[in-house]
N, C-alpha and C positions, 0 to 999 in steps of 0.2 A: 329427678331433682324435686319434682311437688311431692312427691309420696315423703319423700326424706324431711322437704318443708313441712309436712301437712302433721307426719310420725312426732317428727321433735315438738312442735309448737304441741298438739295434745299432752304428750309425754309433760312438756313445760309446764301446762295448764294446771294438769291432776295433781305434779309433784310440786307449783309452785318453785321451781328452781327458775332462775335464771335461760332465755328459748336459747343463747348465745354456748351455754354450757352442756345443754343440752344434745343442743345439734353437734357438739363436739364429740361427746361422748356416744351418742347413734354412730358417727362415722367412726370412729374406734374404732368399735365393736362390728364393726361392718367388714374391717380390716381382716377379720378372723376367719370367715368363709372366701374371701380375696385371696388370705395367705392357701388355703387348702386348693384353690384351683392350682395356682401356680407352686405348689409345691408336688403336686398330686399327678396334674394333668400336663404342666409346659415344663415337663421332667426334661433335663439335659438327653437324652438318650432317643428323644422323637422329639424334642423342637430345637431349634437354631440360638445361639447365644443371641441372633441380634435383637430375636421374637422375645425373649426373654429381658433384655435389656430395654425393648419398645414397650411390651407390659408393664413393667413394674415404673415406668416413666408415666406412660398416661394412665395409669392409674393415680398414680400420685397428682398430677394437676387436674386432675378430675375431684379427686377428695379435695385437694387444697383448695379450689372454686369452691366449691360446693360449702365447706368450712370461713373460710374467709374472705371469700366475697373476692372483691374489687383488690384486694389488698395483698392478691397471690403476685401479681403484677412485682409486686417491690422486694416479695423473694426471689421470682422470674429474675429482675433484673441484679438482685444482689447474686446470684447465680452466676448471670453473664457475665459480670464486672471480671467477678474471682478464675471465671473459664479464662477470660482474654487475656489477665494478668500470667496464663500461664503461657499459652501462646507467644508474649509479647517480651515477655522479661526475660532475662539472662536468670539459668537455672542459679549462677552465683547467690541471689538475690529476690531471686524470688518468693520466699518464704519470709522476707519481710517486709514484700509488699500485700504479700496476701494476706499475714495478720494484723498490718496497720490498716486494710483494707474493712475485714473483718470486725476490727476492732472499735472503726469509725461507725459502722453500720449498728453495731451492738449497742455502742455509748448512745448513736442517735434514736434509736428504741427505747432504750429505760428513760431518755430523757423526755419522749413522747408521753410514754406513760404515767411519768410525773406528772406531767402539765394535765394531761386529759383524764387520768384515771387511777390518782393517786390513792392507793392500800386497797383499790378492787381487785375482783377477779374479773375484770372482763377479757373474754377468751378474744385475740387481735394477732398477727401476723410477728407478735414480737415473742410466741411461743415456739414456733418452729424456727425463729430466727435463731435460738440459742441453739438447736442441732445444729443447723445448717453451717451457724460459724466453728462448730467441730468440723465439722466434715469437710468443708473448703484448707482449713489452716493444715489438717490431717493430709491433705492431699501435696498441698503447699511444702511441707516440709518433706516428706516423703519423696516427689521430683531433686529438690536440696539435695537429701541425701546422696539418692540414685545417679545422677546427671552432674553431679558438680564437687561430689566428695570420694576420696578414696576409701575402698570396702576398709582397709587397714585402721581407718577414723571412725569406725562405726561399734555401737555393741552390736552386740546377738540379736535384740529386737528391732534395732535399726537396717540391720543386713536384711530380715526377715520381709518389711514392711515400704522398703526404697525400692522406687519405681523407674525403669532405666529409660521407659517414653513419658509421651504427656498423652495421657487417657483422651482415647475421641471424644466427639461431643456428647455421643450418643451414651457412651461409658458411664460418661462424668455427670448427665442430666440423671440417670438411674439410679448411680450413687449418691447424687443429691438429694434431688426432687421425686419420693416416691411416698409410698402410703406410711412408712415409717417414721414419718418430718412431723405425723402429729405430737409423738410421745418417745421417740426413740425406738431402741439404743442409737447410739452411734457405732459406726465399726470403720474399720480400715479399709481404703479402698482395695489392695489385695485380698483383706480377707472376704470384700466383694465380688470381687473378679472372681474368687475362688470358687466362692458360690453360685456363680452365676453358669457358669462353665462345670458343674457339677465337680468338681474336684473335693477333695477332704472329707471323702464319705467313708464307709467301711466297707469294704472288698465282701463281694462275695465268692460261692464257689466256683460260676461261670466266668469268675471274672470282672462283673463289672462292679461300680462303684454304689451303696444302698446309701443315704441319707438314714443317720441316725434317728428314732424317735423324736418327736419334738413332745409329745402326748403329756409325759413327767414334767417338761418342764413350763408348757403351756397351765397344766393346773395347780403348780404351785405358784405361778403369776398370778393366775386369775383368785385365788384363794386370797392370794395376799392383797389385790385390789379391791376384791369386794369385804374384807375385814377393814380397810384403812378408810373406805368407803361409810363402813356401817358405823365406825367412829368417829368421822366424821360428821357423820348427820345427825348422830346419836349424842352429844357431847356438846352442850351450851357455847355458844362463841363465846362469851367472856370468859368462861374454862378453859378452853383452846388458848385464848391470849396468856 
C-alpha cells in the first residue's frame, strides 16, 4: 500500500493532476497484470471455482481499500443490504425491493456529491456505486424471473439470464465486489458464473474448453483510453465545455 501511496502521489506531483485521480488510475492499470494471473494461472482446469470466486473477491476489496479509503465500508454495506434483500424477500417481489433499494442508495450519492463536490471530479465511493447498482438490480431481476415467473412469460434473453437459486454469498460478493467496480463493465451474473467455471470457451481437439484471445480486444481498449486521454489533457477546459 505505501509503494502504491508513495507511486501515485509522485506521479501526482510531476503531472500536477489531482493524488485522488491519480491513485485511481495506478490501481486501474494495476488491474491488468491481476486480470493475466487469474486468467492465465487460476485457469478452471487446476484451480477450484471457490479459489477462483475467493480471488477475484479479495482482490477487489483490497483495490477498493486501497482506492477509497474508509468509504469501501458503505459499498461493503450497500452490498449486504441488497445480499439480505434476497435472502429475505419473496422472489414475487423482490426485484422491487432491490431497485428501490438501489435506487435510494444512488439518489443518496449524487445528492452527496452536490453538497460536497459540486461539478468536480473528485474520485469517492460514488463511482463504483453506479456499477454496483447494475449489478445488484441485474441480480434482483434475474431471481424474479427464475423463481417466481413462468419460462412461457419470458423472452429469449430473459430465459438465458434467470437464475433458479439465490447465489451464495461467496458467488454474489465476486460478482459484485471485485477489481472490475473501478471502471466496469458490468455483466450478468450467469454470464459470471459462466466465466468463472470456465464454460463458454472454444473446444479444443482434446476436448477441453480454450478461453478465446482477449489480446484484440484488450488493445483496442487501451488505444481508445489513451486517445480520449490525450484529448483530454490536450484540449482547453473552456473548449471541453
Amino acid at each position: 500500500q505505501e509503494q502504491i501511496e508513495m507511486f501515485a502521489f509522485l506521479f501526482s506531483y510531476v503531472s500536477a493532476l489531482p493524488f485522488d485521480q491519480v491513485r485511481y488510475v495506478v490501481l486501474l492499470l494495476s488491474c491488468f497484470p491481476l486480470g493475466f494471473i487469474f486468467r492465465h494461472l487460476l485457469v478452471p482446469a487446476r484451480t477450484g471455482v471457490a479459489a477462483r470466486h475467493a480471488f477475484f473477491s479479495a482482490v477487489g476489496l483490497v483495490i477498493g481499500t486501497l482506492c477509497f479509503q474508509w468509504q469501501m465500508l458503505i459499498l461493503c454495506a450497500f452490498v449486504a443490504v441488497s445480499y439480505m434483500f434476497l435472502l429475505t424477500t419473496p422472489a414475487a417481489v423482490v426485484q422491487r425491493y432491490t431497485m428501490a433499494w438501489a435506487l435510494v442508495c444512488i439518489s443518496a450519492g449524487h445528492l452527496y456529491r452536490l453538497l460536497t463536490d459540486y461539478g468536480g471530479y473528485h474520485m469517492d465511493f460514488t463511482t463504483p456505486l453506479m456499477i454496483l447498482v447494475q449489478r445488484v438490480t441485474l441480480v434482483g431481476f434475474a431471481v424474479h424471473d427464475g423463481m417466481a415467473r413462468k419460462s412461457s412469460e419470458l423472452n429469449d434473453d430473459q430465459k438465458t439470464q434467470k437464475l433458479s437459486r439465490i447465489p451464495s454469498l461467496l458467488e454474489y460478493v465476486s460478482y459484485t465486489i471485485n477489481y472490475t467496480m473501478l471502471a466496469g463493465p458490468s455483466w450478468t451474473f450467469t454470464e459470471h458464473l459462466s466465466y468463472m467455471e470456465g464454460r463458454g470457451g472454444v473446444p479444443e481437439a482434446e476436448g477441453n474448453m480454450k478461453s478465446p484471445s482477449a489480446l484484440y480486444a484488450i488493445a483496442t481498449k487501451c488505444a481508445s483510453a489513451v486517445m480520449f486521454c490525450v484529448l483530454y489533457l490536450g484540449i482547453p477546459y473552456s473548449v471541453q465545455m
